[in-house]
Backbone bond lengths (Angstrom), bond angles and torsions (degrees), N, CA, C in turn:
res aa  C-N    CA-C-N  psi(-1)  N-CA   C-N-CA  omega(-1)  CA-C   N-CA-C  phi
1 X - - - 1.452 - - 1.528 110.52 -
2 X 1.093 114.70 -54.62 1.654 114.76 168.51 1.376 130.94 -39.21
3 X 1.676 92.12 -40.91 1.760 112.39 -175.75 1.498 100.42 -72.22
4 X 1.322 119.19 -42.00 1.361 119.55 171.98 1.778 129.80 -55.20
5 X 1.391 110.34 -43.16 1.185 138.68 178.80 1.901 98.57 -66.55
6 X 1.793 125.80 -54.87 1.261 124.42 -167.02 1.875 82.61 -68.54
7 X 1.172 129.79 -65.48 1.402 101.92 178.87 1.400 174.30 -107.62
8 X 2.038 82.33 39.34 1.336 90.35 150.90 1.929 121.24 -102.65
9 X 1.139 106.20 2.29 1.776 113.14 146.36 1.241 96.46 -52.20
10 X 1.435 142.07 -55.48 1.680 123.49 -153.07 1.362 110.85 -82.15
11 X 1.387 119.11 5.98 1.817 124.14 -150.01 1.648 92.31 -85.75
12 X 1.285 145.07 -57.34 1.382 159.54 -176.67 1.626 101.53 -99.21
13 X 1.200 123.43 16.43 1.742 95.19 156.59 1.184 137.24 -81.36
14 X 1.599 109.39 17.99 1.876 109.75 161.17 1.192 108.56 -103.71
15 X 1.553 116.64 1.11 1.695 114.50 159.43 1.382 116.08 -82.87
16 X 1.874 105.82 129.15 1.250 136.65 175.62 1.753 112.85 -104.72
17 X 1.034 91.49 171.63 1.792 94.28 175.30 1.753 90.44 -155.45
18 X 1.427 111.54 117.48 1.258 120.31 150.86 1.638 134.08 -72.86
19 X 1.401 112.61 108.96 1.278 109.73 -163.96 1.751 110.11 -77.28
20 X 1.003 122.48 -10.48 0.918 130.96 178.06 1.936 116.94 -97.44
21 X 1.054 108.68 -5.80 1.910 126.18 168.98 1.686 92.09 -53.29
22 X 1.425 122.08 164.14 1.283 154.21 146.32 1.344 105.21 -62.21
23 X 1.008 115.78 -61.44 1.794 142.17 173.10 1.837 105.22 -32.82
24 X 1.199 146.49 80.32 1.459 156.95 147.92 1.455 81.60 5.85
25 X 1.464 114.67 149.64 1.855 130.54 161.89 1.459 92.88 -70.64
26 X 1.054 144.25 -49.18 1.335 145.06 -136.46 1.952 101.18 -73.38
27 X 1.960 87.21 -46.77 1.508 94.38 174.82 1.611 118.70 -53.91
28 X 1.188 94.28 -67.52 1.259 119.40 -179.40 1.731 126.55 -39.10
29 X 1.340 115.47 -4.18 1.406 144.87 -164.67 1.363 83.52 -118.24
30 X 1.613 118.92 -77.30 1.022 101.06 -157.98 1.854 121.08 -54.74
31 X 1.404 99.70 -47.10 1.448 128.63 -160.64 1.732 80.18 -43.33
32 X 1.674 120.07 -81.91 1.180 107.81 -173.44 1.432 143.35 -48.87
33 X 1.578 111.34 -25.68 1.658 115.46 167.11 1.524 94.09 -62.21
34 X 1.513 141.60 -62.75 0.809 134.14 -169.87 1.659 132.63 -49.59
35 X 1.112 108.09 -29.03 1.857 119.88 168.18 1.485 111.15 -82.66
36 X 1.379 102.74 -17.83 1.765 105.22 -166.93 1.561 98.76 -75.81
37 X 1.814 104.12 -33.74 1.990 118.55 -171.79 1.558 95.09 -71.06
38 X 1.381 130.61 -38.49 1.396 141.27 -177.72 1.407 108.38 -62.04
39 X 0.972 143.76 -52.07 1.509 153.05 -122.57 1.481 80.55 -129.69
40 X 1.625 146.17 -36.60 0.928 134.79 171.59 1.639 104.10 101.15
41 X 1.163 128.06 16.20 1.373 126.17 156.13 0.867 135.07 -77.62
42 X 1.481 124.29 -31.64 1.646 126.69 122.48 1.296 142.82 -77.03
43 X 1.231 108.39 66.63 1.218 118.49 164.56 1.588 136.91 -6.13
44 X 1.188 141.62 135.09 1.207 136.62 176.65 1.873 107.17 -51.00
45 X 1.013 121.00 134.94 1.494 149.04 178.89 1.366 117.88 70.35
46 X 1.529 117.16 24.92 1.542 131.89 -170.55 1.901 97.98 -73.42
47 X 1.108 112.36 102.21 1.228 112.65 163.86 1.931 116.64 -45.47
48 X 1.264 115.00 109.18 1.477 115.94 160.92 1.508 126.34 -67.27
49 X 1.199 123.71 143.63 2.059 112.34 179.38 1.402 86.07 -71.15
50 X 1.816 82.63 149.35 1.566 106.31 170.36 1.411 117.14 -43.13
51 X 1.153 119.75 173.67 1.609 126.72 170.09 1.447 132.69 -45.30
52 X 1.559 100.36 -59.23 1.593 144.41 175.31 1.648 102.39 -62.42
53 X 1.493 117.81 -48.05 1.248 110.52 -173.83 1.947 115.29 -73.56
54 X 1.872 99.27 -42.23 1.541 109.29 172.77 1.879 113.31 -57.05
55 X 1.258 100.09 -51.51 1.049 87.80 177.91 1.536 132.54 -67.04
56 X 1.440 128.38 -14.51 1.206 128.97 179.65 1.358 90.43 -89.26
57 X 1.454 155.92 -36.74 1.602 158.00 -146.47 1.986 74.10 -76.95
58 X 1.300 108.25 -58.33 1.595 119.51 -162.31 1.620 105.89 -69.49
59 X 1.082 134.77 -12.71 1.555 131.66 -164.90 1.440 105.02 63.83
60 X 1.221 116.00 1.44 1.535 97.27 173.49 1.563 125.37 -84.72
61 X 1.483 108.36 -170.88 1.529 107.18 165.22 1.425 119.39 -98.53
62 X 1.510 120.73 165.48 1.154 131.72 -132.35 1.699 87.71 -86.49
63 X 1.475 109.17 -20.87 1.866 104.38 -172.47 1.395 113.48 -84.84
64 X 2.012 115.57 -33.00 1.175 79.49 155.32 1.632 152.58 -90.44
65 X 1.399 108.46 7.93 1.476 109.23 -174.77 1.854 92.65 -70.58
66 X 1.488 118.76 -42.67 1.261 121.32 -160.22 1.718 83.62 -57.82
67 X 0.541 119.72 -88.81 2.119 130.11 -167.47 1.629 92.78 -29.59
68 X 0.964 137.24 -58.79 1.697 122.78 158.10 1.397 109.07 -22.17
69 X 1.584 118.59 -80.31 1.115 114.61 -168.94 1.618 126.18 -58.13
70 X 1.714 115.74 -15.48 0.911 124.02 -157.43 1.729 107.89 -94.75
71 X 1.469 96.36 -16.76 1.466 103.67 156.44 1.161 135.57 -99.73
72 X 1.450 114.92 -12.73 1.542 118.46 154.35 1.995 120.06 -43.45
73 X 1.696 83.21 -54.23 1.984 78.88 179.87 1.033 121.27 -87.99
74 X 1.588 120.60 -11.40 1.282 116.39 159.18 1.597 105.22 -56.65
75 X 1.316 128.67 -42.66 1.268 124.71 -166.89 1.650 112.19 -71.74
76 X 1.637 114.43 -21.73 1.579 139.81 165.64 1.827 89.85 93.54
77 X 1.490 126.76 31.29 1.238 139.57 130.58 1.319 131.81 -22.30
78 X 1.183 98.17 -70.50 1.669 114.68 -174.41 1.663 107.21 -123.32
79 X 1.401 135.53 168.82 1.426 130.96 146.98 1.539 117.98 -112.71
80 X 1.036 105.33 137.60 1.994 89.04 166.84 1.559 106.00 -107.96
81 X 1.138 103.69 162.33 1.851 124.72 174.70 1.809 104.77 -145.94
82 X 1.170 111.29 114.90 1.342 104.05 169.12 1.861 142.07 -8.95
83 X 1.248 80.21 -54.82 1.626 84.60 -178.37 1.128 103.27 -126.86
84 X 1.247 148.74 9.04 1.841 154.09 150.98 1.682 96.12 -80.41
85 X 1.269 144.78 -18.82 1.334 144.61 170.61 1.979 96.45 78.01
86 X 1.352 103.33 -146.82 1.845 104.27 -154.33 1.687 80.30 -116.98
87 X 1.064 103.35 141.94 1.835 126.30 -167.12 1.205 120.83 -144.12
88 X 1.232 134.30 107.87 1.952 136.61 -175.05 1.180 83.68 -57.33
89 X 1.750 99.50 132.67 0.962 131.78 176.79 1.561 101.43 -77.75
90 X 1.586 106.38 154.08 1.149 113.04 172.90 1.209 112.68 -73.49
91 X 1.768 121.31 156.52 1.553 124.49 -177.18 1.542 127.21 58.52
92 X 1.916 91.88 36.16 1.178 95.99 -178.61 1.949 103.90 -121.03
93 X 1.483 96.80 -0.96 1.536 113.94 -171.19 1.791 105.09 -81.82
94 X 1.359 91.63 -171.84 2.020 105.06 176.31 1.606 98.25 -39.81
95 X 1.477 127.48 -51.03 1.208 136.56 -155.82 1.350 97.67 -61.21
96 X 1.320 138.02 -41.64 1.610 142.31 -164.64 1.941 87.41 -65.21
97 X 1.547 95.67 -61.06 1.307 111.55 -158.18 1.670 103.86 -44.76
98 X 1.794 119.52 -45.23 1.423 114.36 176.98 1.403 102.90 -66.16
99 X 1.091 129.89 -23.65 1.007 89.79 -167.85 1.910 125.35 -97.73
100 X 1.783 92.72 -14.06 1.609 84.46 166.57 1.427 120.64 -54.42
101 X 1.680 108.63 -37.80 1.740 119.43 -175.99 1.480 95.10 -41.92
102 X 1.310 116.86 -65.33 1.639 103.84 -163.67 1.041 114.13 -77.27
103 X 1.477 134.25 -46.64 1.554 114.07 167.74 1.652 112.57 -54.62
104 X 1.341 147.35 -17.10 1.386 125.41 132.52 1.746 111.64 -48.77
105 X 1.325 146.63 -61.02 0.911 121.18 -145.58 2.070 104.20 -84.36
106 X 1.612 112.47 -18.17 1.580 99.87 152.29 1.439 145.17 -66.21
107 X 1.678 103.85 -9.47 1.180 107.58 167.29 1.336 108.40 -107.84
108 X 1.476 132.87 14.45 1.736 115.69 138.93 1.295 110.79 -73.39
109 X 1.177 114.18 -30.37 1.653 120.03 -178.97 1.655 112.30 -59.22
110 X 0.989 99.09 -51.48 1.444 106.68 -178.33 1.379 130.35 -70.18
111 X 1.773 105.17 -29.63 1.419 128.24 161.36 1.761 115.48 -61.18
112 X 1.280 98.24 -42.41 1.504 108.97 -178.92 1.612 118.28 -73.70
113 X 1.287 114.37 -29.84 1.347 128.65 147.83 1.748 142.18 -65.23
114 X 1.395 94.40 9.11 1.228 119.88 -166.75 1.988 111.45 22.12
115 X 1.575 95.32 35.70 1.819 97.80 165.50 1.405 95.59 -66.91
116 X 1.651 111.39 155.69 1.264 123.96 135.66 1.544 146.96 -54.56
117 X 1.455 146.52 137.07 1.308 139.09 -153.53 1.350 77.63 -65.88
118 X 1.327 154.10 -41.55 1.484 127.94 -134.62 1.782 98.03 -96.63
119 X 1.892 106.90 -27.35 1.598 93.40 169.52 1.237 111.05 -59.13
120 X 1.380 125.04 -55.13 1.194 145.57 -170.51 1.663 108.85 -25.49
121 X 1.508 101.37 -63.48 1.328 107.79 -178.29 1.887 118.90 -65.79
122 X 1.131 94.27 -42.03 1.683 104.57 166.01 1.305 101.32 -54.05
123 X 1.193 124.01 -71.03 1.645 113.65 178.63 1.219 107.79 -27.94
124 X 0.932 132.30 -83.60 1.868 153.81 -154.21 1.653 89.67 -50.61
125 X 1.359 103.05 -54.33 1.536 78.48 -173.40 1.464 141.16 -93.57
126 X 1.660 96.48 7.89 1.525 124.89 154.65 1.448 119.46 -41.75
127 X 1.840 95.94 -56.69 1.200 106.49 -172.26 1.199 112.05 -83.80
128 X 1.400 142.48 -11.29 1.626 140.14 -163.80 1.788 84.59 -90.95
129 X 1.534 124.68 -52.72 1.421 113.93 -173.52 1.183 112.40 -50.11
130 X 1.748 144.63 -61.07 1.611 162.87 126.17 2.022 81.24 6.49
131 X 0.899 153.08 -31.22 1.265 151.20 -169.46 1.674 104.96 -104.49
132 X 0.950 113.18 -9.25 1.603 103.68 -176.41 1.471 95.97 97.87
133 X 1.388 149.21 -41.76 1.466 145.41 -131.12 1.827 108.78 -90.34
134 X 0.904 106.67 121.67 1.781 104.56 -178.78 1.542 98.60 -88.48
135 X 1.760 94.23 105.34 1.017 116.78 168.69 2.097 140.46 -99.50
């Protein structure tokens, strides 16, 4: 449990907060956990340090790291659970990212085919069942 705890302390130690930015700390926490889940450096189920721990690493106070986090899952970023702590949500990594690309690149397909969104979707989910997927 400890070993677990020293590393998710190490998960955000190239996050800074300039106290002197225009930019709120609160943003600035978030903004970067949030590009780090994008860019795929936080990975889907990467445990984040607790609140209490980021914010003392940060000199800040304990409300704003919480309001960071509290817009991550509003954003469906991160999840929290009491005692599992705040965790990137799954399907928030590269994998999310392929897959909007191609559902953009089936609806040029589908546009260019002058199908309707509602074939479209029947299609798709023709093929996800033919896939095993309960669609």
């Amino acid at each position: 449990m400890a070993a677990e705890a020293k590393s998710r302390d190490k998960v955000l130690q190239w996050l800074v907060v300039d106290a002197s930015a225009a930019t709120p700390p609160y943003e600035q926490i978030r903004g970067g956990i949030a590009e780090a889940i994008h860019t795929g450096r936080l990975p889907a189920g990467t445990k984040l340090p607790a609140v209490r721990a980021l914010a003392g690493r940060l000199s800040l106070a304990v409300n704003t790291v919480a309001r960071a986090y509290r817009e991550l899952e509003h954003a469906e970023l991160v999840h929290t659970r009491s005692r599992a702590g705040t965790v990137v949500s799954p399907g928030t990594d590269e994998g999310r990212k392929r897959l909007t690309r191609a559902a953009a690149a089936y609806a040029d397909v589908v546009r260019s085919q002058g199908a309707t969104g509602a074939e479209a979707v029947a299609l798709l989910k023709a093929a996800l069942q033919r896939e095993g997927y309960d669609a």
